[in-house]
N, CA, C and O of each residue as an XYZ file, in Angstrom:
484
protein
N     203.285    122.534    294.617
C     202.947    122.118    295.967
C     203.615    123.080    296.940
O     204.778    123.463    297.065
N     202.609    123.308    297.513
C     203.258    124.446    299.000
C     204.034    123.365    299.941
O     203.748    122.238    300.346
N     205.319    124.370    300.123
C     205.594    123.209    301.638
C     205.877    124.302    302.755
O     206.012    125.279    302.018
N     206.017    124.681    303.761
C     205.758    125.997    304.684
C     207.412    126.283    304.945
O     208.519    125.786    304.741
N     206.820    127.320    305.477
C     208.382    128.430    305.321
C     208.929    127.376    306.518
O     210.117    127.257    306.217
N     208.799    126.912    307.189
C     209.439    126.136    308.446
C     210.086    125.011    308.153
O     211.124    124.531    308.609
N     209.227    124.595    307.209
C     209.870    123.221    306.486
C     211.545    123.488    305.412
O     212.629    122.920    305.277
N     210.853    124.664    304.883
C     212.018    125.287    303.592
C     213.354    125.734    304.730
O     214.540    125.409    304.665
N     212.770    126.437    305.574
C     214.083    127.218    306.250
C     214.813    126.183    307.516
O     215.649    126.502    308.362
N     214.271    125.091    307.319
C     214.691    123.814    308.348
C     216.045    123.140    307.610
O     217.144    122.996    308.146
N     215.589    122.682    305.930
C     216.431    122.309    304.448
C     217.364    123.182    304.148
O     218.292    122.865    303.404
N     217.228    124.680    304.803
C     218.098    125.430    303.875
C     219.503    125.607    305.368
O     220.670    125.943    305.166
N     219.015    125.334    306.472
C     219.926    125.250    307.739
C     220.632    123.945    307.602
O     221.852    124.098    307.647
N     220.249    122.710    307.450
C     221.080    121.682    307.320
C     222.075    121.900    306.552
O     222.203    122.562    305.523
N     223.118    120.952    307.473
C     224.225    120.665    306.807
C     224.646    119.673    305.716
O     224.233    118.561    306.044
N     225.364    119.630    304.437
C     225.265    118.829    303.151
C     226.293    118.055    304.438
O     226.018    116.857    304.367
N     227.157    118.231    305.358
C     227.872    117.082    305.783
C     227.280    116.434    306.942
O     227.578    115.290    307.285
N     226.395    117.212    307.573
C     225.196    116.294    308.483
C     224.584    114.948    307.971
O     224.076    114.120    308.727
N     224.675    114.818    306.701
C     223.204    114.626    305.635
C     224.192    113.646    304.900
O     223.846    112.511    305.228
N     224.961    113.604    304.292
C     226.325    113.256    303.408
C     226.290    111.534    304.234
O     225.715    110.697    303.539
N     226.788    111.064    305.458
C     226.770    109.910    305.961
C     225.433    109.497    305.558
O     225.475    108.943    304.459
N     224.217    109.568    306.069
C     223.048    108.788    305.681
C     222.814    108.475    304.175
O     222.135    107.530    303.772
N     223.583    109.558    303.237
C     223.228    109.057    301.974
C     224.592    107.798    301.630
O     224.397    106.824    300.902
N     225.668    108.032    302.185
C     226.422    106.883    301.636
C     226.009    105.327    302.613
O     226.152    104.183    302.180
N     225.527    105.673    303.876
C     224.862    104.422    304.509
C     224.031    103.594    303.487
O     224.134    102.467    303.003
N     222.798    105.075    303.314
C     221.343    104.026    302.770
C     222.089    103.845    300.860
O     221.158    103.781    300.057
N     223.426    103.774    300.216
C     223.478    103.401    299.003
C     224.597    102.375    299.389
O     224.900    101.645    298.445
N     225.169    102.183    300.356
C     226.284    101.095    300.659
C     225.428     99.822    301.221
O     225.831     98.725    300.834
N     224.434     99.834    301.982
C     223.580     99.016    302.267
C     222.705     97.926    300.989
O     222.567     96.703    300.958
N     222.340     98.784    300.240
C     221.878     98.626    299.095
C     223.082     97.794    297.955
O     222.671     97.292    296.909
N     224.135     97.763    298.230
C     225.163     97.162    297.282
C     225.864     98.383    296.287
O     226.678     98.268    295.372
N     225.291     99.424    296.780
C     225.998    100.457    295.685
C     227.402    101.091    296.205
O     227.785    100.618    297.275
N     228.092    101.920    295.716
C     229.079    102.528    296.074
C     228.989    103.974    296.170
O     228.182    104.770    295.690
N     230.095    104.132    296.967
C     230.488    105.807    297.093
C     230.903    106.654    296.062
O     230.953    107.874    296.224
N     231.281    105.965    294.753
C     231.554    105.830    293.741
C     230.702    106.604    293.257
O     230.846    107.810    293.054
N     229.447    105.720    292.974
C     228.654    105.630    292.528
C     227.735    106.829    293.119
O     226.860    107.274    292.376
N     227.878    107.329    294.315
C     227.268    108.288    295.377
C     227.667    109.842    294.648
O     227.000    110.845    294.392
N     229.084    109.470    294.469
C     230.191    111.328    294.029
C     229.377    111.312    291.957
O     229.180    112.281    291.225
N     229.146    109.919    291.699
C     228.862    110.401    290.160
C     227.457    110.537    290.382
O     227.131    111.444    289.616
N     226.645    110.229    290.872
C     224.937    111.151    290.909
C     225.238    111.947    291.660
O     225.047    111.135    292.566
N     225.654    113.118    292.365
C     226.102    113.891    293.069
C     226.521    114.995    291.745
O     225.891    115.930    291.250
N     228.270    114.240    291.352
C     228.370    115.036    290.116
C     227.766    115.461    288.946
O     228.228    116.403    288.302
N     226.838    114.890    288.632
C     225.722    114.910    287.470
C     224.947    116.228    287.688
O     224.836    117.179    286.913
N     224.421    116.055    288.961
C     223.209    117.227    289.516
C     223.606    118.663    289.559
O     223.070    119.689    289.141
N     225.454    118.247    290.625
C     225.736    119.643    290.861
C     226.554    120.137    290.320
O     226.766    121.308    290.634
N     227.203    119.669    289.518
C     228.681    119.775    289.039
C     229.570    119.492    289.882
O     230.608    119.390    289.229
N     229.768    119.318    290.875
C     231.441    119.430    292.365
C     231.748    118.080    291.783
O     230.978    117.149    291.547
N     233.007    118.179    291.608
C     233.964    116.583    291.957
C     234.562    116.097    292.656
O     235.177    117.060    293.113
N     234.876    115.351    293.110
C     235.449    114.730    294.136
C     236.214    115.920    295.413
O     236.039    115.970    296.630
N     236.828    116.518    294.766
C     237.585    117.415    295.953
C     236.533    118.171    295.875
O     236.088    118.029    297.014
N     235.646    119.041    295.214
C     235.118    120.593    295.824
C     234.158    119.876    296.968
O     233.938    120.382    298.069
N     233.610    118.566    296.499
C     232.552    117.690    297.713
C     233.092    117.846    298.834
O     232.399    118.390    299.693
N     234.374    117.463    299.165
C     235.676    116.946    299.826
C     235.351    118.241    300.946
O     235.045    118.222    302.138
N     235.619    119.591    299.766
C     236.054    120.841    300.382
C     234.809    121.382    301.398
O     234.924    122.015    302.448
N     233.414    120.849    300.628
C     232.135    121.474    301.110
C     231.983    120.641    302.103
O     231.355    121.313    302.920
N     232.215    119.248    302.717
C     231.763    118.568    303.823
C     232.789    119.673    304.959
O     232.395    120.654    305.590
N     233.866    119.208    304.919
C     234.707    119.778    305.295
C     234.394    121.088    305.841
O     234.601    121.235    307.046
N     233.879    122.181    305.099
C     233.606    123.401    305.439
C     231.949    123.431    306.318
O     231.487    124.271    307.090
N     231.295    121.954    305.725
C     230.316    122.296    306.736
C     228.746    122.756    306.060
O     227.658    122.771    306.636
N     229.036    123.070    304.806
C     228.187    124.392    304.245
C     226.285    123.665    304.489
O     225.804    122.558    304.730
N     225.897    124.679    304.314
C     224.317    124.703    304.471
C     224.044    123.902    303.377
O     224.954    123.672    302.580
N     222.614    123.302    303.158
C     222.393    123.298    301.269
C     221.995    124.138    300.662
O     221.887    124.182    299.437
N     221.577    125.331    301.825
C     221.446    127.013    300.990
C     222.443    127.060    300.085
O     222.174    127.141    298.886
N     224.090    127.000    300.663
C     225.493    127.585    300.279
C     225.503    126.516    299.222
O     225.782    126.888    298.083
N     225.196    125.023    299.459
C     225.809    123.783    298.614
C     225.079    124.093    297.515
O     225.638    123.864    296.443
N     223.594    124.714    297.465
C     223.363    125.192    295.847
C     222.882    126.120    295.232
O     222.124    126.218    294.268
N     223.630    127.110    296.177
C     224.203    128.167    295.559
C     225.529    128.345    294.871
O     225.712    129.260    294.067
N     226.598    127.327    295.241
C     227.581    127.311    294.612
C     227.296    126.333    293.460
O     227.883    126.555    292.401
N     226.675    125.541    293.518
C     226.593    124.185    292.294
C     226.133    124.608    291.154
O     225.492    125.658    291.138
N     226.318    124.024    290.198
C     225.739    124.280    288.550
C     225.439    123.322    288.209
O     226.169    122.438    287.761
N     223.583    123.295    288.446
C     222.621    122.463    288.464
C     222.689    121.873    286.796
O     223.001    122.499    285.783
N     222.275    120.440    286.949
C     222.619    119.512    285.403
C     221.021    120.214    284.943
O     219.980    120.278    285.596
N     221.352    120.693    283.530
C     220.042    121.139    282.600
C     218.581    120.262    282.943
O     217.445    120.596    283.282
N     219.424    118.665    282.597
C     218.251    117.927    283.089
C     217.985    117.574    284.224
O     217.767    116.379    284.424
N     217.937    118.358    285.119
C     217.379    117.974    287.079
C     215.836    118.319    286.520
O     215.141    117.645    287.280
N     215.205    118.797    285.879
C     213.735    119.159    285.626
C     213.262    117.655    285.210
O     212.045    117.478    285.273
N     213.993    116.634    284.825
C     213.613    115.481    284.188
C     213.514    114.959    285.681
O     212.694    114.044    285.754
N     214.077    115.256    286.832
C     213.447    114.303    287.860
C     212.069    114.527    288.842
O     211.612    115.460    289.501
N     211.703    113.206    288.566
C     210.286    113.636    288.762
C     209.876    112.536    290.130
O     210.785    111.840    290.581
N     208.398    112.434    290.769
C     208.533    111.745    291.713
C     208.189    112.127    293.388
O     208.452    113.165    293.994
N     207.668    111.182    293.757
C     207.079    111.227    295.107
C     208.982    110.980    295.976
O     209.841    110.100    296.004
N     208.761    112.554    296.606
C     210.107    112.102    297.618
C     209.636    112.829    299.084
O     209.356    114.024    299.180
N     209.613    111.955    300.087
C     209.551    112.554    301.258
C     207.880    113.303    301.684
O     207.522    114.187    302.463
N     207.213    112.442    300.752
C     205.873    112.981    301.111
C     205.215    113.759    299.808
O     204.076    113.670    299.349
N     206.697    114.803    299.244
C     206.345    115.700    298.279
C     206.355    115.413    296.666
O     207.263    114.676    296.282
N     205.388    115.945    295.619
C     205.561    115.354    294.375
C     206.722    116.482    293.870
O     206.396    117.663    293.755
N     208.225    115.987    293.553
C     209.408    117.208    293.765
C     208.561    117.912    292.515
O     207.668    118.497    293.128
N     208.329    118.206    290.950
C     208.068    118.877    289.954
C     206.696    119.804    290.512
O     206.027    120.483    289.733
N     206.456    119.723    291.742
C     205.153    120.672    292.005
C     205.608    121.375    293.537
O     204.703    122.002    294.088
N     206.932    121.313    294.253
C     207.780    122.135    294.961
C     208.074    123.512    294.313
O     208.908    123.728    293.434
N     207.158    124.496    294.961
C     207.538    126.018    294.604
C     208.769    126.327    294.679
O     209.341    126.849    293.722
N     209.533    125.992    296.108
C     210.491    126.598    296.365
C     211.441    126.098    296.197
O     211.576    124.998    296.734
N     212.447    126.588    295.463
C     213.926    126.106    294.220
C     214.615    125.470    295.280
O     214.827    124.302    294.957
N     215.136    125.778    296.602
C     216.353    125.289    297.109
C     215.500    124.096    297.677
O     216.291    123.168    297.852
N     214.152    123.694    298.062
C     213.867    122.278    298.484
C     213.350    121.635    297.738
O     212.805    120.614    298.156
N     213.308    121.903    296.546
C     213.376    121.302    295.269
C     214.591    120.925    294.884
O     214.742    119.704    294.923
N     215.346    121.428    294.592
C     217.316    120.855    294.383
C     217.468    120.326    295.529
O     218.581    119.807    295.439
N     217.095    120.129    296.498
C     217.444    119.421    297.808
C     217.179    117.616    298.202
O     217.806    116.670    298.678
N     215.387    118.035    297.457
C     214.790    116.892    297.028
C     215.132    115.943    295.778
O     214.927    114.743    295.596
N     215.692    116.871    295.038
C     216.458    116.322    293.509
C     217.342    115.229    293.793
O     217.470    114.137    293.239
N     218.101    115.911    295.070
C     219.491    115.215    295.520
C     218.907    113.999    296.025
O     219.403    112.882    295.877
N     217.700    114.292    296.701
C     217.161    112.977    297.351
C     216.789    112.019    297.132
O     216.938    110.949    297.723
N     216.028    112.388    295.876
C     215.432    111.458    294.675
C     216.766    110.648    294.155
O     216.915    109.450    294.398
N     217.632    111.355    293.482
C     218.643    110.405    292.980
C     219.343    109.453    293.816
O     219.825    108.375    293.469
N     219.338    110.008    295.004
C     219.952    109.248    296.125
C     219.536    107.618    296.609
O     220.295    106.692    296.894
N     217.876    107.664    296.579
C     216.953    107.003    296.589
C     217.265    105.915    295.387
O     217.416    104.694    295.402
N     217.293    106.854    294.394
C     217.010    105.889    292.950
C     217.990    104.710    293.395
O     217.783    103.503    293.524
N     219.185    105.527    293.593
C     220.583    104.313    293.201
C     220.247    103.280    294.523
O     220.390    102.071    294.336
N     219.959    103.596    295.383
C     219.652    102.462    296.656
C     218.688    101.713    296.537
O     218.472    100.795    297.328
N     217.736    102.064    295.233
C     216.955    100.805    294.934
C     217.410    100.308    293.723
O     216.621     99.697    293.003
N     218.693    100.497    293.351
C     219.748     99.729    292.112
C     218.946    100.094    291.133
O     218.592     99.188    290.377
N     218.405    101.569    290.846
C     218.153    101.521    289.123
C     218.969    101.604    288.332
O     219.992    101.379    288.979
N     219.309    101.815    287.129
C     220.317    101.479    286.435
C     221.041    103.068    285.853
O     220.425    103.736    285.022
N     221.884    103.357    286.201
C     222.434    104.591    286.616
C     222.211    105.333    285.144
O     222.015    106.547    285.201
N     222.221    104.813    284.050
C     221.780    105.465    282.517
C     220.052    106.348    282.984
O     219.745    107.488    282.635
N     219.244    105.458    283.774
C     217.985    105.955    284.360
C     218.493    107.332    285.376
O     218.113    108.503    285.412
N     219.496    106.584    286.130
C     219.171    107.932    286.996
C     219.855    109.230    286.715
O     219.706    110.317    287.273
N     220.599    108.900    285.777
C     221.715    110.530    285.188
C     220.590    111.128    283.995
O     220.789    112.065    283.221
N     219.167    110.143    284.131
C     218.233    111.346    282.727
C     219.150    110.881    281.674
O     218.783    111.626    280.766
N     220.136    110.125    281.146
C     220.300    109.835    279.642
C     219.548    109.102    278.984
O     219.825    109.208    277.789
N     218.629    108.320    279.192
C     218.212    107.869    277.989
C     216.826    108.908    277.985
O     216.044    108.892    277.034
């Protein structure tokens, strides 16, 4: 799926700490935790608790946030209508890992069962 250079270079200017509050809102609302926010977070990108810590902090783009991350083998297992787009038919890699993040984000705020959303079973 095409999405236009305006759209991609809009995703790749945001900030992961602009963006960071709305995802712990819409999973604290939902009954989930922050907890629960840093381990689908950690799954996708590899960062733990402090490098997250370090990247809000610094501000970084999600250009920079995944370019530094070391994407989980299975992010290709997430699949799914996010934001309009079907993510496995997104050409372009960084709003695809962007959308990845989104998707999982999503998942846990509608309480799926976190074995579903880390791709283990």
């Amino acid at each position: 799926m095409k999405t236009t250079p305006e759209h991609d270079e809009r995703i790749a200017k945001l900030t992961f700490a602009g963006v960071y509050p709305h995802y712990v809102d819409k999973v604290e609302k939902k009954g989930r935790t922050v907890a629960e926010l840093h381990q689908v977070i950690e799954w996708l990108t590899g960062f733990d608790e402090k490098k997250l810590q370090e990247l809000i902090a610094d501000k970084v783009t999600f250009k920079t946030f995944f370019e530094q991350a070391t994407l989980n083998p299975n992010a290709h297992l997430i699949k799914g209508v996010i934001c309009g787009y079907r993510i496995e038919e997104i050409e372009t890699k960084l709003t695809r890992q962007t959308r990845y993040l989104d998707k999982l984000v999503d998942e846990l705020a509608k309480n799926r069962k976190m074995e579903k959303i880390l791709r283990t079973e």
